[in-house]
Backbone as ProteinMPNN parsed JSONL, in Angstrom:
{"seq_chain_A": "XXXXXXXXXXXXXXXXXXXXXXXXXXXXXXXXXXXXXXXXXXXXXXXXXXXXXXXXXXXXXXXXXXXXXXXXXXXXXXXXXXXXXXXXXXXXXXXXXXXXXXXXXXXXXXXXXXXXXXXXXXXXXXXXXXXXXXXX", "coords_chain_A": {"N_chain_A": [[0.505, 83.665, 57.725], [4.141, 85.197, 58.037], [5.297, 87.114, 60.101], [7.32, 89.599, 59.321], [10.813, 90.035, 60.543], [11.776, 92.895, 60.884], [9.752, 93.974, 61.642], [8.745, 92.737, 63.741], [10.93, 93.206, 65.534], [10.86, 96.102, 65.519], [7.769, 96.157, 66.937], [8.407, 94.909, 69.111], [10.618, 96.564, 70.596], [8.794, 99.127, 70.75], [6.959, 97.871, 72.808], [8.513, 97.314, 74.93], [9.901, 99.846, 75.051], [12.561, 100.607, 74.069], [15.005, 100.85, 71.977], [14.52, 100.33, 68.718], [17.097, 99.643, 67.533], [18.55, 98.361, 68.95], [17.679, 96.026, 69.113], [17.591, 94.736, 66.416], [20.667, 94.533, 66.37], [20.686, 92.628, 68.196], [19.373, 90.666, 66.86], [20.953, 90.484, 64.325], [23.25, 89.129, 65.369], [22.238, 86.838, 67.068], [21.759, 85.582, 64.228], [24.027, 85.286, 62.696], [25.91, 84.173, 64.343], [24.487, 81.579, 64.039], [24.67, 81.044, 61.409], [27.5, 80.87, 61.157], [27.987, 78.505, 63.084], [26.621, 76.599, 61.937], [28.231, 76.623, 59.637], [30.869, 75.824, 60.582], [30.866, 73.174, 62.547], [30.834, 71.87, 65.606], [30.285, 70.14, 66.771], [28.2, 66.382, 65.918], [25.243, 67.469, 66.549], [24.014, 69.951, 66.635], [22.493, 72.603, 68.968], [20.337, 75.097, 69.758], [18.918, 77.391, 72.029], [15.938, 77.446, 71.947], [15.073, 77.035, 69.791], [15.588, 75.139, 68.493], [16.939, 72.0, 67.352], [19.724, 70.945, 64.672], [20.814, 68.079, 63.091], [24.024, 66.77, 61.822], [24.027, 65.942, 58.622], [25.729, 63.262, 57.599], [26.146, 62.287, 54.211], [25.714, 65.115, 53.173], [28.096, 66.168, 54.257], [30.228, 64.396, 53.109], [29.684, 64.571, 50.65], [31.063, 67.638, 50.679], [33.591, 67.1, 51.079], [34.32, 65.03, 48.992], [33.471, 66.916, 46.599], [35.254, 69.227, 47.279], [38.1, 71.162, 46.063], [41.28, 71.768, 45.08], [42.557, 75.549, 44.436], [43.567, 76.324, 41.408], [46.023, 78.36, 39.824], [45.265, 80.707, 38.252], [42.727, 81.384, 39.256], [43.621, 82.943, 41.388], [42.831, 85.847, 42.134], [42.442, 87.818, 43.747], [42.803, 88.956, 46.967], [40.26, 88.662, 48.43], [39.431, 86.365, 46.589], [41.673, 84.798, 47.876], [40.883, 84.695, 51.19], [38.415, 83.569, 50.624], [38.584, 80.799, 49.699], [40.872, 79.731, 52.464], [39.344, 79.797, 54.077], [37.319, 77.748, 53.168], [39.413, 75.706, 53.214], [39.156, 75.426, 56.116], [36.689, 74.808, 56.973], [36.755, 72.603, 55.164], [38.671, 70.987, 56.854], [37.462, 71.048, 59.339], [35.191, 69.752, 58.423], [35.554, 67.062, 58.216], [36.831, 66.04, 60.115], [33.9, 65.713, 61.674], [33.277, 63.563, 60.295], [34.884, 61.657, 61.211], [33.764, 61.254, 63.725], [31.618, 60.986, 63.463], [31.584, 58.446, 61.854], [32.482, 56.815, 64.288], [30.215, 57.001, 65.83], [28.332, 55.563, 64.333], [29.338, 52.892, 64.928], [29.386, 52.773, 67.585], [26.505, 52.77, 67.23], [25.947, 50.832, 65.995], [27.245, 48.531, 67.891], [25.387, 48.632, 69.945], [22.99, 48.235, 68.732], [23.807, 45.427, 68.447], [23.952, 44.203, 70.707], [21.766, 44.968, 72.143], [19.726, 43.527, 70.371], [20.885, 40.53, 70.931], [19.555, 40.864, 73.688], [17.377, 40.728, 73.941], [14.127, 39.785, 74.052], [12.104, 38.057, 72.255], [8.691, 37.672, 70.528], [6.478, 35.35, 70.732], [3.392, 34.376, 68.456], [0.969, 32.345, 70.452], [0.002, 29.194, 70.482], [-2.865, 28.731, 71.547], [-6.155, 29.29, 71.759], [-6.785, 32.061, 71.89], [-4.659, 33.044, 70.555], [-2.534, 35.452, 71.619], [0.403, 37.248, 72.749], [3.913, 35.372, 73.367], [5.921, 35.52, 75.925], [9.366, 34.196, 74.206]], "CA_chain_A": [[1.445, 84.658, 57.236], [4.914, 84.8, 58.785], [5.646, 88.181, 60.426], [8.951, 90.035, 58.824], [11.906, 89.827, 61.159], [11.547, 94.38, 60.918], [8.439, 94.479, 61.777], [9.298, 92.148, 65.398], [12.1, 94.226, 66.136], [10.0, 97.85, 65.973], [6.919, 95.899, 68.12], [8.954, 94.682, 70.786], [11.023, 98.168, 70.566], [7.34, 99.827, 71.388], [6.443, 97.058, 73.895], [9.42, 97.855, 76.198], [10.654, 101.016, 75.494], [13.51, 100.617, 74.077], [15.13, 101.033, 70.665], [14.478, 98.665, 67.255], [18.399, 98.997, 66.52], [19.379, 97.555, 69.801], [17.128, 94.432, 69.183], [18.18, 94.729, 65.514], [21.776, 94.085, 66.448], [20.504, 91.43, 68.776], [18.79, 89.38, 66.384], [22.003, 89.817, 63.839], [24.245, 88.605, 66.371], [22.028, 85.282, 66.486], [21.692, 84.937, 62.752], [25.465, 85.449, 62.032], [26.286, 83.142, 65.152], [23.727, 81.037, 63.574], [25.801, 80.329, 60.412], [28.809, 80.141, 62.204], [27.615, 76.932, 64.02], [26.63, 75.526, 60.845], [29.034, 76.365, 58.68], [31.903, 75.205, 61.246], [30.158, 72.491, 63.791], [31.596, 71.707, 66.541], [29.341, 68.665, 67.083], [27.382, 66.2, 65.041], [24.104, 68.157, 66.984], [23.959, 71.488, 66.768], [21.488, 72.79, 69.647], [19.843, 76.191, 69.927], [17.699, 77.26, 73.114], [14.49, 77.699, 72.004], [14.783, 77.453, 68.601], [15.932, 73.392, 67.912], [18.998, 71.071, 66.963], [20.568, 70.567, 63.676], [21.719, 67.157, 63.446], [24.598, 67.081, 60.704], [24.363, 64.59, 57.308], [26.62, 62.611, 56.629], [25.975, 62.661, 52.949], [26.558, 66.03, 53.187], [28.976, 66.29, 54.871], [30.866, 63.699, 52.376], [29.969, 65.49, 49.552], [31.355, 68.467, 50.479], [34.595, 66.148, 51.236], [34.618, 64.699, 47.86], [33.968, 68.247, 46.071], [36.373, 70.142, 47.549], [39.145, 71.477, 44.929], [42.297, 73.198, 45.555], [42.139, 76.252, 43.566], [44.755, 76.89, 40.263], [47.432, 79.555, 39.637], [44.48, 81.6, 37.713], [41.874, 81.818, 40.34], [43.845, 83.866, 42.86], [42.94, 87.054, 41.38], [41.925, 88.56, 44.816], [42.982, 88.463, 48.565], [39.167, 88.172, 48.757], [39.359, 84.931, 46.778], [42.621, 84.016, 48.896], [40.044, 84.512, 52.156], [37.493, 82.293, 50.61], [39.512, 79.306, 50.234], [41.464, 79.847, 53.653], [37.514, 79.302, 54.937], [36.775, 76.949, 52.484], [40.168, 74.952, 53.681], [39.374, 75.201, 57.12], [35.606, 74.146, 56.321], [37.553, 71.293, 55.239], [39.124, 70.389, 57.947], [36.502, 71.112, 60.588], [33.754, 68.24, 58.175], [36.562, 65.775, 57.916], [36.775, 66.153, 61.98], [32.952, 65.349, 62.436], [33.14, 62.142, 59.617], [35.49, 60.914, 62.074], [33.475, 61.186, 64.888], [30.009, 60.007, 62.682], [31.913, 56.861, 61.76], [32.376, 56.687, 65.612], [28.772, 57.604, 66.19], [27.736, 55.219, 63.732], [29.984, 51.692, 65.128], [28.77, 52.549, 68.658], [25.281, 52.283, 66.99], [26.057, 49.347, 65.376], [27.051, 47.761, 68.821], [24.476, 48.814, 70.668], [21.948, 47.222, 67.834], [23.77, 43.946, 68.043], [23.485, 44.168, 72.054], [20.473, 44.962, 72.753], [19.602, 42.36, 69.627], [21.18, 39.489, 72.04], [18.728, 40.77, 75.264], [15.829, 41.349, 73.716], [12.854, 39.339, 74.247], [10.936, 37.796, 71.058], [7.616, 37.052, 71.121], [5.769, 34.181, 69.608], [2.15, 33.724, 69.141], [0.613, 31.062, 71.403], [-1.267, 27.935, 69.805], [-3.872, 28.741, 71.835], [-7.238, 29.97, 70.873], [-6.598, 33.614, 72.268], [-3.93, 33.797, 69.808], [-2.118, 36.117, 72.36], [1.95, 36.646, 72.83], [4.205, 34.516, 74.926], [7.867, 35.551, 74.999], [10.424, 32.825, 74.669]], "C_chain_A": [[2.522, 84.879, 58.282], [5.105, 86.709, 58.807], [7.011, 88.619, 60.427], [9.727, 90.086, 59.974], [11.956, 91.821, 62.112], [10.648, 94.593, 61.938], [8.474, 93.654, 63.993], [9.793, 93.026, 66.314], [11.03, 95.811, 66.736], [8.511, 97.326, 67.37], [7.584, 95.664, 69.372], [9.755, 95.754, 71.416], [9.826, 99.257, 71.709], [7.085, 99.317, 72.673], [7.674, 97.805, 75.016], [10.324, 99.621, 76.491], [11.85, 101.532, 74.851], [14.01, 100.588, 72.609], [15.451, 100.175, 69.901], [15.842, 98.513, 67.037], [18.95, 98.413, 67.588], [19.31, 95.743, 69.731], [17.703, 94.003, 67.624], [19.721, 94.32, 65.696], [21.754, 92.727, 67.229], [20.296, 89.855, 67.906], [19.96, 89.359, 65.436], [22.942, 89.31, 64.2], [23.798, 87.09, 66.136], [22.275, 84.555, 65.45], [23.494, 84.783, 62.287], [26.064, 84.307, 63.242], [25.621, 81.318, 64.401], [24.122, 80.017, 62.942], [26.852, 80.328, 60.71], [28.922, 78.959, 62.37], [27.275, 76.161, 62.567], [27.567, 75.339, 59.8], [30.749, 75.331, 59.5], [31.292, 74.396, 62.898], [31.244, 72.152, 64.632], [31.289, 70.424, 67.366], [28.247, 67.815, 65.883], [26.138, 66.818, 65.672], [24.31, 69.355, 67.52], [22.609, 71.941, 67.795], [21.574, 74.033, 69.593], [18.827, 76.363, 70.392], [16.983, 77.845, 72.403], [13.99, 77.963, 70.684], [14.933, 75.928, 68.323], [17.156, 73.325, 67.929], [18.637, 70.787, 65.683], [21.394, 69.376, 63.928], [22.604, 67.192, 61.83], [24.289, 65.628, 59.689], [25.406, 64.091, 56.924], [26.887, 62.546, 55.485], [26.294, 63.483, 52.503], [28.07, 66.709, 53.737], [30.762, 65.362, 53.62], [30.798, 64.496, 50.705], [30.743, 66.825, 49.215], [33.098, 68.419, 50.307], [35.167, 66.08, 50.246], [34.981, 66.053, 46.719], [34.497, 68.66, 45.955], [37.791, 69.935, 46.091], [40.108, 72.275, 44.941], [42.684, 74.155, 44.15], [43.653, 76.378, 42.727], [45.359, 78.463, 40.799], [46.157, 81.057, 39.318], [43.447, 82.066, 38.508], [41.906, 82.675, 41.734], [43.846, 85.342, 42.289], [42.906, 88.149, 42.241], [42.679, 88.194, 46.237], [41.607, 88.323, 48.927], [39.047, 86.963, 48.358], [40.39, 84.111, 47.734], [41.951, 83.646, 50.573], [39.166, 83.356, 52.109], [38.329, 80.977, 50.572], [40.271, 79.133, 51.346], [39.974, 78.957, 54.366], [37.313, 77.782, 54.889], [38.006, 76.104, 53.315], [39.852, 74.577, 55.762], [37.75, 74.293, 57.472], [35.929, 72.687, 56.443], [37.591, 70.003, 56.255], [38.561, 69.863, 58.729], [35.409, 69.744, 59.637], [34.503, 67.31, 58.469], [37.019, 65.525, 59.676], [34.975, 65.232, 62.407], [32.526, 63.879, 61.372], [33.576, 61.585, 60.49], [34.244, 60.703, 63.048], [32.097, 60.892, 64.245], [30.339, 58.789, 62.249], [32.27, 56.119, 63.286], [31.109, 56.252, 66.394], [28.183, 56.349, 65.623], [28.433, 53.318, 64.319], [29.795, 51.107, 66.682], [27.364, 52.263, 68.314], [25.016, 50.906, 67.134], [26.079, 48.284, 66.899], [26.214, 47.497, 69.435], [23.547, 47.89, 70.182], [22.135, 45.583, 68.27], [23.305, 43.416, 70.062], [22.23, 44.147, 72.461], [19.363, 43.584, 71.676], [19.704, 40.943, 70.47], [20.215, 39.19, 73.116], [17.564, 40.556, 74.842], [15.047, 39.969, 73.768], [12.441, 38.934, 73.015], [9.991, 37.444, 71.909], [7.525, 36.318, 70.053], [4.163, 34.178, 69.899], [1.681, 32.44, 69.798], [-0.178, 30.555, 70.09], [-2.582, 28.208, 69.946], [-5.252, 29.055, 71.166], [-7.481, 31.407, 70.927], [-5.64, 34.457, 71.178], [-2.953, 35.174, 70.515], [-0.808, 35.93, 71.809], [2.346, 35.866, 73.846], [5.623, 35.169, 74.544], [8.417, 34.244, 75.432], [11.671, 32.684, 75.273]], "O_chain_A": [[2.127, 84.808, 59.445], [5.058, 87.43, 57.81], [7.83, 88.221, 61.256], [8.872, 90.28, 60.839], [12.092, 92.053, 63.313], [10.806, 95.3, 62.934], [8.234, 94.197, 65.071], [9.384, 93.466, 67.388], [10.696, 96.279, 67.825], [8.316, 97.948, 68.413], [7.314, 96.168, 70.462], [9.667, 95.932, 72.631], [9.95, 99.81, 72.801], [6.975, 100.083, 73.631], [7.458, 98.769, 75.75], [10.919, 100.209, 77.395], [12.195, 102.704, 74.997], [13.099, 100.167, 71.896], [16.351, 99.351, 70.061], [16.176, 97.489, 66.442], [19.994, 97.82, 67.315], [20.05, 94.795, 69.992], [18.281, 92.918, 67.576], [19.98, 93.499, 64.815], [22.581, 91.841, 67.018], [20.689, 88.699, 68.061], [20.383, 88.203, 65.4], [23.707, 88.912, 63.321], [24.403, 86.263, 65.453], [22.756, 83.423, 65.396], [23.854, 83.98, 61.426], [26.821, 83.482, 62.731], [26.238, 80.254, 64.347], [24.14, 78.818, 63.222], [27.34, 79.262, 60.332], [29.843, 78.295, 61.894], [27.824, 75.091, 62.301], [27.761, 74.297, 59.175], [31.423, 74.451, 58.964], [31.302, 74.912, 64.016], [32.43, 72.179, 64.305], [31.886, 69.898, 68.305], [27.583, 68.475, 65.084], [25.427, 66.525, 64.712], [24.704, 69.675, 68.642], [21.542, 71.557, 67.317], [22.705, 74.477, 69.395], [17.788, 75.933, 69.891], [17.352, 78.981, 72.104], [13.043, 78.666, 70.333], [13.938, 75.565, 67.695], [18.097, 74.041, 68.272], [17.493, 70.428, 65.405], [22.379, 69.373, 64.666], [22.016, 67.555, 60.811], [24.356, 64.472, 60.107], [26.008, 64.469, 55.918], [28.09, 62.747, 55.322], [27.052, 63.402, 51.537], [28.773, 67.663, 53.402], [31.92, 65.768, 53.527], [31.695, 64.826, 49.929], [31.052, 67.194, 48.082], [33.786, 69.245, 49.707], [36.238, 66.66, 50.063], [36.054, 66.291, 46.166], [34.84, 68.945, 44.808], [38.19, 68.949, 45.47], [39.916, 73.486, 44.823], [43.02, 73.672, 43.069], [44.714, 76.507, 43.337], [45.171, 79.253, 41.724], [46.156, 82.112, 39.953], [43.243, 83.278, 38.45], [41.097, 82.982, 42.609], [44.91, 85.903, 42.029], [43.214, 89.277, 41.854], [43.082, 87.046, 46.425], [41.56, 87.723, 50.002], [38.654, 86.149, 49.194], [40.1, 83.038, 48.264], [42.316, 82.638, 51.177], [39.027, 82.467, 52.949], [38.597, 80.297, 51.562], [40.528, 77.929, 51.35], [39.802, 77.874, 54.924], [37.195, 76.926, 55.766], [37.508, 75.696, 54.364], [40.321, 73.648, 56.419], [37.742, 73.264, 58.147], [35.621, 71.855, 57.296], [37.068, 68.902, 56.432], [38.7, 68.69, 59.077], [34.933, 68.843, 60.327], [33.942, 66.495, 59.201], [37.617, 64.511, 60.038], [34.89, 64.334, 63.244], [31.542, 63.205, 61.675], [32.79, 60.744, 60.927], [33.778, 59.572, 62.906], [31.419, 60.336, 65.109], [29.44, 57.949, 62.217], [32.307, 54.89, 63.348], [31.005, 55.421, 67.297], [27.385, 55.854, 66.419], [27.671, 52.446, 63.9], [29.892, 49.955, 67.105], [26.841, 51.457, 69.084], [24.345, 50.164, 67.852], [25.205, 47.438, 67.088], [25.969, 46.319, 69.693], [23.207, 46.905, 70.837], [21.251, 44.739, 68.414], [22.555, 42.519, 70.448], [21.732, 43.24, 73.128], [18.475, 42.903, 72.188], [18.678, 40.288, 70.658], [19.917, 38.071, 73.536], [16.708, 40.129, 75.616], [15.715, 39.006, 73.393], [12.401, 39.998, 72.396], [9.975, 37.11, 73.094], [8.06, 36.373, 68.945], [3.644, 34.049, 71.007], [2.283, 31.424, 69.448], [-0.713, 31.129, 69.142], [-3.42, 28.09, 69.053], [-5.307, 29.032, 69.936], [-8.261, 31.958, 70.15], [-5.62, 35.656, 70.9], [-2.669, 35.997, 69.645], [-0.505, 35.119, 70.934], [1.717, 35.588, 74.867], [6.216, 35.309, 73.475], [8.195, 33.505, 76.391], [12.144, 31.563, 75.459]]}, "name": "protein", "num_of_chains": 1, "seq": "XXXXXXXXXXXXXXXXXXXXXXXXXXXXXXXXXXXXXXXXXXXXXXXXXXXXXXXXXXXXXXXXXXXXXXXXXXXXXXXXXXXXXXXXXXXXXXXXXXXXXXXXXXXXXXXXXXXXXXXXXXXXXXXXXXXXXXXX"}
C-alpha cells in the first residue's frame, strides 16, 4: 500500500518539528518543477536526484510533431485558450529542438555500431573435441 503524499508531509512535520504546509509547498514545488521538465525538456534525459531519469521517445515526441494544429478563427474564444496554444506553440518548438538532437543521438549511434563492428573480435568454435572458442 502506497502511503498518500498528506499523510508524508504531516509525519515528517511531527518528526522534526516543523510545519506540514512548509513541506507541503516543498513537495509542490517538485511536482510542478516536475512537469515543467517534462513538458519542456531541455535534454533527451531528464535526471532527477533521487528519484530517476526520463529518457524522451522519439515516437512521441514525433507524434506530438505530426498532431500539432494551428487553431481556427472560432477557437479563440478566450485569452485562456490564446495561453494554451502560446504553450502548446512553444511545446512545439522546444520537441522539434530535441528530434534534432535524437537524429544526432541516433547517427552517432549508428557510427559507433559500425566501429566498434570493425574491432570487435568474433569467435569461432574450434574443431577440436573441447568444442571451446578461438577468436579469429
Amino acid at each position: 500500500m502506497q502511503t498518500n503524499h498528506l499523510d508524508v508531509y504531516k509525519m515528517v512535520a511531527e518528526e522534526t518539528g516543523k510545519s506540514p504546509e512548509m513541506y507541503k509547498d516543498i513537495g509542490s514545488f517538485i511536482f510542478k518543477e516536475t512537469a515543467r521538465l517534462l513538458k519542456e525538456p531541455n535534454s533527451l534525459i531528464l535526471k532527477l536526484k533521487g528519484v530517476g531519469s526520463w529518457h524522451l521517445r522519439k515516437k512521441r515526441l514525433e507524434i506530438f510533431v505530426e498532431e500539432f494544429t494551428e487553431p481556427t478563427h472560432d477557437q479563440w474564444t478566450s485569452a485562456q485558450t490564446l495561453k494554451e496554444w502560446e504553450e502548446k506553440r512553444i511545446r512545439l518548438a522546444n520537441f522539434k529542438e530535441r528530434l534534432k538532437e535524437y537524429e544526432k543521438y541516433l547517427s552517432i549511434k549508428k557510427e559507433v555500431r559500425v566501429k566498434r563492428n570493425e574491432d570487435q573480435v568474433l569467435l569461432e568454435p574450434n574443431s577440436g573435441e573441447d568444442e571451446r572458442f578461438k577468436s579469429s
